[in-house]
C-alpha positions as CSV (number, residue, x, y, z in Angstrom):
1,X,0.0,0.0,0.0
2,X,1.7,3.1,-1.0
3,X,1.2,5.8,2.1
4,X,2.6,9.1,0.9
5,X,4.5,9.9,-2.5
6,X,6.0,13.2,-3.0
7,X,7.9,15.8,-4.6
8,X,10.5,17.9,-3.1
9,X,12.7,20.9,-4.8
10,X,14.6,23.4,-3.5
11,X,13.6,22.4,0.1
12,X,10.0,22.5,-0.4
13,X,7.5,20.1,-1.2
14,X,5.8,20.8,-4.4
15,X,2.4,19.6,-4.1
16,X,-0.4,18.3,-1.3
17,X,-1.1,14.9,-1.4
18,X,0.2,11.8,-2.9
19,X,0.9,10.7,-6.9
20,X,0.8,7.9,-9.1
21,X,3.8,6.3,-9.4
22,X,4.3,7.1,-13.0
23,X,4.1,10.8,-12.3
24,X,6.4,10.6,-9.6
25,X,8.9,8.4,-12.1
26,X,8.7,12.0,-14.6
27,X,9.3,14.7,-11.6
28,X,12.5,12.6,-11.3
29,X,13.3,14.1,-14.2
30,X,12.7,17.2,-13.7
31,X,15.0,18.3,-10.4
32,X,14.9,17.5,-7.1
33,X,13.8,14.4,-5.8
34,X,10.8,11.8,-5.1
35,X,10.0,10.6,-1.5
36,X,7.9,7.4,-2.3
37,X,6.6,5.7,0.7
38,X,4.9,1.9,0.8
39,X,4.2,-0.1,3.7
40,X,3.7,-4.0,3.4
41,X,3.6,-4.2,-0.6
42,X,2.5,-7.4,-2.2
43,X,4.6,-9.2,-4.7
44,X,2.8,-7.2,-7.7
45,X,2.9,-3.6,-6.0
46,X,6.6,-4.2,-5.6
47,X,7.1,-5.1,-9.3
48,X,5.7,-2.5,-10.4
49,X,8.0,0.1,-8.2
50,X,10.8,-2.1,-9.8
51,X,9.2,-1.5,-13.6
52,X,8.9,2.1,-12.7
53,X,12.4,3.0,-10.9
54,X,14.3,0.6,-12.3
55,X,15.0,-1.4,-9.5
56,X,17.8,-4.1,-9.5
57,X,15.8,-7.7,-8.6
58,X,18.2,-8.3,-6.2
59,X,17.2,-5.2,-4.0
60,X,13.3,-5.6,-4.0
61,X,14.1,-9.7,-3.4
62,X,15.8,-7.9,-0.1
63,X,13.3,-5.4,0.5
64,X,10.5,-8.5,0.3
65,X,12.6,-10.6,3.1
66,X,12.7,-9.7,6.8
67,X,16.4,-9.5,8.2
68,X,17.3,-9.9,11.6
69,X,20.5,-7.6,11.2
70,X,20.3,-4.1,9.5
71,X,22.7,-4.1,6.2
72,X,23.6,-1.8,3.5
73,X,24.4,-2.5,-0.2
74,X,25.8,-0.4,-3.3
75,X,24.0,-1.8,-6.9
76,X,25.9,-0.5,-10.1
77,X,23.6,2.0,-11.1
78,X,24.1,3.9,-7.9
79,X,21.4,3.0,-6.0
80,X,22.0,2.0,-2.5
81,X,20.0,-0.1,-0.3
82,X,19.8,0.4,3.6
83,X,17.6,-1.9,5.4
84,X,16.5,-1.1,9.5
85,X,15.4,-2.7,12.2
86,X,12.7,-1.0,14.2
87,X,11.7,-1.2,17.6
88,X,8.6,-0.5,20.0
89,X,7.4,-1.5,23.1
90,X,4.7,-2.9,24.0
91,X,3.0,-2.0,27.6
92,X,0.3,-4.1,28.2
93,X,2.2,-7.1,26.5
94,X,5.4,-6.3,28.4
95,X,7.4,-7.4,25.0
96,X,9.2,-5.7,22.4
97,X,7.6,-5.3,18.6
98,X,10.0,-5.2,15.8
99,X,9.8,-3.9,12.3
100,X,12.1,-3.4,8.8
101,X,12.4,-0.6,6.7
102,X,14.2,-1.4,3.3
103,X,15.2,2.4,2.1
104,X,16.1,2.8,-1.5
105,X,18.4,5.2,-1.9
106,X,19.1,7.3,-5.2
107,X,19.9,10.8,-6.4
108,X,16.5,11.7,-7.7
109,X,14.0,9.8,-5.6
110,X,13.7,7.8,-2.2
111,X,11.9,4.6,-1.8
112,X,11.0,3.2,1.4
113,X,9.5,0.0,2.3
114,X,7.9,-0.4,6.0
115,X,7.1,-4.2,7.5
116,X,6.0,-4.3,10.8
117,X,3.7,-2.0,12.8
118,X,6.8,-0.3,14.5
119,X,8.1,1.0,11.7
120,X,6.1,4.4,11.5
121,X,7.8,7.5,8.9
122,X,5.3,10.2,9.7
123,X,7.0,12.1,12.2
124,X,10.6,12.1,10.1
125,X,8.9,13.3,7.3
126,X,7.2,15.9,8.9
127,X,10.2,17.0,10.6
128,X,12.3,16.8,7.6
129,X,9.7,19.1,5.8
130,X,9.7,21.7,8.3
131,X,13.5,21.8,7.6
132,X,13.9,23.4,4.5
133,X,17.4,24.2,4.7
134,X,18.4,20.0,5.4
135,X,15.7,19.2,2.6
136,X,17.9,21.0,0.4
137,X,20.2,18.9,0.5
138,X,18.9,16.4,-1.5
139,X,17.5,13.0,-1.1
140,X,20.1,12.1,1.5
141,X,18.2,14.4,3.9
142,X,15.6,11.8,4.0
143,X,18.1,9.3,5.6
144,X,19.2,11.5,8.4
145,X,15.6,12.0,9.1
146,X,14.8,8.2,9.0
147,X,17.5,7.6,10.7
148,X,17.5,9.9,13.3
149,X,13.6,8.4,14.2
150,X,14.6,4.9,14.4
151,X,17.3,5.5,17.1
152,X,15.3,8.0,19.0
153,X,12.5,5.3,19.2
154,X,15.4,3.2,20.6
155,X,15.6,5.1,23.7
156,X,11.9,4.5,25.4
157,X,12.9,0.6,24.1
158,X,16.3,0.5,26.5
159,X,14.5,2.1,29.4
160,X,11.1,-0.3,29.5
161,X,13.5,-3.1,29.3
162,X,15.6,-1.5,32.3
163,X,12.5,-1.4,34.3
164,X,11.6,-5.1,33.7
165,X,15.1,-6.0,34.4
166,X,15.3,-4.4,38.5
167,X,11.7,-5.7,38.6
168,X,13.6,-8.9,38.0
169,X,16.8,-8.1,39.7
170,X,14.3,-6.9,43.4
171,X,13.0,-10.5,43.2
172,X,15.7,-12.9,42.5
173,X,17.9,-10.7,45.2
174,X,15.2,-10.4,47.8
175,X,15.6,-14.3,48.4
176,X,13.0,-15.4,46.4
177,X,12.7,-17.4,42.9
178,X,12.2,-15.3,40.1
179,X,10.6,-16.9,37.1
180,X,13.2,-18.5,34.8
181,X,11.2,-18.6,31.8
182,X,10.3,-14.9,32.2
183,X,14.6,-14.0,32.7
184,X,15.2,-16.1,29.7
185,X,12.2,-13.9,27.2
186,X,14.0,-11.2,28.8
187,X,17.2,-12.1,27.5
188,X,16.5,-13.2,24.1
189,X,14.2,-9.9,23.6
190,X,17.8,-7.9,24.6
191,X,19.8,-10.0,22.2
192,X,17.1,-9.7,19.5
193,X,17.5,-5.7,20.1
194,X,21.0,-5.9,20.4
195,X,21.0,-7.2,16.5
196,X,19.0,-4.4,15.8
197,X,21.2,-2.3,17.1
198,X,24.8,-3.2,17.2
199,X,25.2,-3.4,13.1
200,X,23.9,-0.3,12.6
201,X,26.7,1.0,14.3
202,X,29.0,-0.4,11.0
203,X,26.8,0.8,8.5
204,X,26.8,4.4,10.1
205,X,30.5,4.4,10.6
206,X,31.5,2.7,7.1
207,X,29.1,6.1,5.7
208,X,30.7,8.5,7.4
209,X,33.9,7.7,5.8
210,X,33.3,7.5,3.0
211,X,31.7,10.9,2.5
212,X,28.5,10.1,0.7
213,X,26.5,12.8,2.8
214,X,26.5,16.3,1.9
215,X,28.7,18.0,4.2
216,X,25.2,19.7,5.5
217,X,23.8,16.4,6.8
218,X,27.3,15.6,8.0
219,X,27.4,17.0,11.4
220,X,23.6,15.1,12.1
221,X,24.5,11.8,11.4
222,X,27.8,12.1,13.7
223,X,24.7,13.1,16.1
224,X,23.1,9.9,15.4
225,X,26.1,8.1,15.5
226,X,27.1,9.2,18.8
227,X,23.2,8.5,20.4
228,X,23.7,5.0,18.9
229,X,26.8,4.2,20.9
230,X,25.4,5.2,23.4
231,X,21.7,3.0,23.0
232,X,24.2,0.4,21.8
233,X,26.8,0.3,25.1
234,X,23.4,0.2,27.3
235,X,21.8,-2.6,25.3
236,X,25.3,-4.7,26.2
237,X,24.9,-4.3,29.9
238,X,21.7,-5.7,29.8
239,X,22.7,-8.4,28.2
240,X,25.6,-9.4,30.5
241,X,23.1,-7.9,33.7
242,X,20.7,-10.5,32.7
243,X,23.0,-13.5,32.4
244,X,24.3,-12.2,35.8
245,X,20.9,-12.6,37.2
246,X,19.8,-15.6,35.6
247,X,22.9,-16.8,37.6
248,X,22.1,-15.4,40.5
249,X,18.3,-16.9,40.0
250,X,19.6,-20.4,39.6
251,X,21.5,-20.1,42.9
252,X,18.5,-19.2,44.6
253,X,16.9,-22.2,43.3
254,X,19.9,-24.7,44.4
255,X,19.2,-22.8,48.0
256,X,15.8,-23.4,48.1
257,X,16.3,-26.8,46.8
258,X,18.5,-27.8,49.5
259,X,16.3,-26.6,52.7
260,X,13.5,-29.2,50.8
261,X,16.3,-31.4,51.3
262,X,17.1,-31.0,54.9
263,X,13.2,-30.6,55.7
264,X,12.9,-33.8,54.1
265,X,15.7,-35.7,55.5
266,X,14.3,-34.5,58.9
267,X,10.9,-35.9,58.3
268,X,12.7,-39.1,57.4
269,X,14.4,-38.6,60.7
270,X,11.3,-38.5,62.7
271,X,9.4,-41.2,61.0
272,X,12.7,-43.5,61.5
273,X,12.3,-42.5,65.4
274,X,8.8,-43.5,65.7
275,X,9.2,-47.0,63.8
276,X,12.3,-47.3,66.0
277,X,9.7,-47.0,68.7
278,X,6.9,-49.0,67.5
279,X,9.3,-52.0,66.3
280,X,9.4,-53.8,69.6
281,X,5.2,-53.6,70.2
282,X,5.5,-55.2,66.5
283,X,7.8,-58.1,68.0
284,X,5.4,-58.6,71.0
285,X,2.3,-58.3,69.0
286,X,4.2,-60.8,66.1
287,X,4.8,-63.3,68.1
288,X,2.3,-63.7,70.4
289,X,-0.3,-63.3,67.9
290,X,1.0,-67.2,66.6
291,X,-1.6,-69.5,67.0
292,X,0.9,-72.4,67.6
293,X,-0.2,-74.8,69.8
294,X,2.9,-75.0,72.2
295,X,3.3,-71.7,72.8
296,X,-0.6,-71.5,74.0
297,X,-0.5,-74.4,75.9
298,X,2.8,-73.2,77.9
299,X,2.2,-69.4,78.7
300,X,0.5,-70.3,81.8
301,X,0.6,-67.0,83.8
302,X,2.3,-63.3,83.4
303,X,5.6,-64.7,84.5
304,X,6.4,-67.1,81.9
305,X,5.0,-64.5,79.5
306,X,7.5,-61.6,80.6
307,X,10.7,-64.3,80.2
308,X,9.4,-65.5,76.7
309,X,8.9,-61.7,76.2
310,X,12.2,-60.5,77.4
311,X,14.3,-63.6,75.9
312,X,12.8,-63.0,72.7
313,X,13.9,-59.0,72.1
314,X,17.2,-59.1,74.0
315,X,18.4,-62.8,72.3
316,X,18.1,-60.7,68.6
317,X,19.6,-57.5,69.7
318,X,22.7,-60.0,71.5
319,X,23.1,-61.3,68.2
320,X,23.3,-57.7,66.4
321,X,25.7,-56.6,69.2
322,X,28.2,-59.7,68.6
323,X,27.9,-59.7,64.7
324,X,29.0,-56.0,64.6
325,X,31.7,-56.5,66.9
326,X,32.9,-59.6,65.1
327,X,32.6,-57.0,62.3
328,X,34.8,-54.4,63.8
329,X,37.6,-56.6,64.7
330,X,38.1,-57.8,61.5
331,X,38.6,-54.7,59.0
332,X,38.9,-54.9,55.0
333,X,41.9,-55.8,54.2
334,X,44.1,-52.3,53.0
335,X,44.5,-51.6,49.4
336,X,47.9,-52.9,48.1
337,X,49.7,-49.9,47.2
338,X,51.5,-50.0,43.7
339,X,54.6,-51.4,44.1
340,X,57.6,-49.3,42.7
341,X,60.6,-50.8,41.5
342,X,63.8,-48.8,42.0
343,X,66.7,-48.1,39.7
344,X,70.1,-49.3,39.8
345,X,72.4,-46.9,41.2
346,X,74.2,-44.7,38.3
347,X,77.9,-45.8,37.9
348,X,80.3,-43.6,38.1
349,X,81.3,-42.1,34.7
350,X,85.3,-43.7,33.9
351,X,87.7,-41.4,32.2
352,X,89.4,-43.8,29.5
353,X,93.4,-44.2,30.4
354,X,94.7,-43.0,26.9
355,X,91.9,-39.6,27.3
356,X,94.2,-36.5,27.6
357,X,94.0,-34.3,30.8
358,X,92.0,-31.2,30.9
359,X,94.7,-28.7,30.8
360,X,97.4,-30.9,29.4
């Protein structure tokens, strides 16, 4: 869908309201430059920008595909293609939405190509149009302002994400367990930024080399340069912060995992206590619940019952006592150590009778 196609000269635009592309394609030719803006073109709206510009295949294949890193290429015909990774977030999803825009780059027009819903132009070209003395400049005026949009949105991005992160940080250090999956979406939304971010930095630096912008534009985009380190330093300590936390949030786990332990083992400590107790009432209760007909007929009164009673726990325990101590007084036999075998003692080195003296 093309959004807004325009005509500027001499820092001004020339007319209200977009064009058809095939007008657009003759004020090419006539001074100044086009600003042609499309956002999520099908295959046959693209092709027809192609037929119309004379676009190289290679460059609308590009600006068809989403990238994760943002790249920049020279075609032989002079037309450069930048592509950029957007960035908003989201509030009441708590997550970052991402977006492309694929600018075409020429002497006489400007062709840009949004995908994603974060990738909004308005505001740069309305800035850039109350700018008449940068829109002078040409169509590389429309890259500072493009540019300078996309790294200020950076900026709200990098400071939602260093809100989630102490949220993060206040529990995990507070002693209780953070959720891992929620540190780990953390992460890989920083990293996915990072991408977004970090490349840019080469494509800014390889074009302020080489002197492509006027020497007008070239003080802005050092500007943008300079808030891109900066976005792009901040980005990297999140990145390491939130490996440090996940860290710290795995730690907190081991911790928590080890008082189950002991509050376990100390349950098994009580239970083993109370069997311990209850194992001799089992004995009694064993053995004089067998209906065998001698032991009936013989436990005549509560005498004979306390000596069967008696003989029957204390012969067992006896038995226990003499087997460990029969045990004890008969350790494992030692490890044989490895047995090392010395060397024959060095002989003296003999000096042959026919060698010469030293000093001789």
């Amino acid at each position: 869908m093309i959004v807004d196609c325009a005509h500027y000269r001499d820092g001004r635009r020339q007319h209200e309201g977009a064009m058809p592309l095939e007008q657009a394609a003759e004020h090419c030719r006539q001074g100044g430059f086009v600003w042609l803006g499309v956002f999520e073109p099908g295959p046959e709206e693209l092709r027809r920008v192609r037929e119309v510009f004379g676009l190289h295949e290679l460059a609308v294949e590009d600006a068809r595909t989403f990238h994760l890193r943002p790249k920049a290429e020279q075609y032989e015909d002079g037309t450069e293609l930048i592509i950029l990774r957007t960035a908003r977030y989201d509030d009441e999803r708590e997550e970052i939405d991402t977006g492309e825009i694929s600018i075409f780059l020429a002497e006489h027009f400007v062709i840009t190509v949004r995908q994603g819903i974060a990738s909004e132009l308005h505001e740069a070209r309305s800035r850039l149009e109350s700018r008449p003395e940068l829109l002078k400049a040409g169509s590389a005026s429309t890259l500072w302002a493009i540019l300078d949009q996309v790294v200020d949105s950076y900026a709200p991005v990098v400071e939602e994400l260093e809100r989630d992160i102490e949220q993060i940080e206040a529990t995990v250090f507070s002693g209780a367990v953070a959720p891992t999956e929620r540190i780990y979406f953390l992460r890989r939304e920083a990293t996915d930024f990072y991408r977004a971010v970090h490349p840019l930095l080469a494509v800014l630096g390889r074009r302020l080399q080489s002197g492509k912008s006027p020497a007008a534009l070239q003080p802005y985009i050092r500007d943008v340069h300079d808030h891109l380190l900066l976005v792009n330093e901040e980005v990297a300590a999140q990145r390491d912060l939130l490996t440090t936390v996940l860290e710290a949030n795995i730690a907190v786990i081991s911790v928590e995992q080890n008082k189950i332990n002991l509050r376990q083992s100390a349950t098994m400590e009580r239970l083993t206590i109370l069997a311990s107790v209850f194992l001799p009432l089992s004995f009694v209760v064993g053995f004089f619940g067998q209906n065998f007909e001698w032991l009936v007929s013989h436990i005549t009164g509560f005498s004979t019952f306390l000596v069967l009673t008696l003989c029957g726990m204390l012969l067992p325990c006896l038995m226990l006592y003499l087997w460990l101590r029969r045990r004890r007084g008969h350790p494992p036999p030692p490890v044989p150590a490895t047995t090392v075998r010395a060397l024959p003692p060095e002989e003296p080195i003999r000096r042959p009778e026919h060698d010469v003296p030293l000093g001789g």
